[in-house]
N, C-alpha and C positions, 0 to 999 in steps of 0.2 A: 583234303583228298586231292590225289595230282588231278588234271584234267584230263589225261589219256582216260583215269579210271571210269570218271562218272562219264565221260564218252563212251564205252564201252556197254557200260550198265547201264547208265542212264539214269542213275540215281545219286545224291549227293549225300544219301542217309545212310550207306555202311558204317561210315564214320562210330553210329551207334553201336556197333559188335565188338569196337577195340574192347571195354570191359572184361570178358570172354578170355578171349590171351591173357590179359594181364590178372586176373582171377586164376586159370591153370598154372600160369609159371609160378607164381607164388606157391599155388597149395602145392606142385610139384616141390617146391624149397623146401616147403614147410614138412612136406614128407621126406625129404631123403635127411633134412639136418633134426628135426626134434624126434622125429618116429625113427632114426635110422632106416629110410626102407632104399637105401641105395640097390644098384643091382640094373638089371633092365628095366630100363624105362617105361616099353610095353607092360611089361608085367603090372609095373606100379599103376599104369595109365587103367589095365583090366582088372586091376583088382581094387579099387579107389573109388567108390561109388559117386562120390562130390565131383570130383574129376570126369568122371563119364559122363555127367550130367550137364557138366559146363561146356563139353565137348558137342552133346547131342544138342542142345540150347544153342550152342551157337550155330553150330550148322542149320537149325531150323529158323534165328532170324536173318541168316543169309541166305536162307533159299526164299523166307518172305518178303524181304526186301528186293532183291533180284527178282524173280520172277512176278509177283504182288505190290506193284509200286506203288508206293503212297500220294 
């Protein structure tokens, strides 16, 4: 993590939420090429229950790690 970041935040533990991204791009893959579910993005992202979850999950250990520092 650069040093502006963890200045900023003040934490050197985000590093822990890449998983997160790299979990939704995938199941995003995985849904437009095996499921066919091309089209809008949104759509897929609101109609994708796994996907909302990976999204709500991460925003919540970013907002524990940010705000809640360990």
């Amino acid at each position: 993590i650069s040093p502006e970041t963890v200045g900023k935040f003040q934490t050197e533990w985000l590093g822990l939420t890449i998983p997160f991204p790299l979990y939704g791009i995938f199941r995003y893959l995985y849904l437009v090429h095996q499921r066919e579910g091309g089209g809008s993005p949104a759509d897929l992202l609101l109609a994708d229950r796994p996907l909302l979850a990976c999204v709500a999950l991460w925003a919540l250990a970013v907002a524990l790690i940010i705000y809640r520092p360990l």
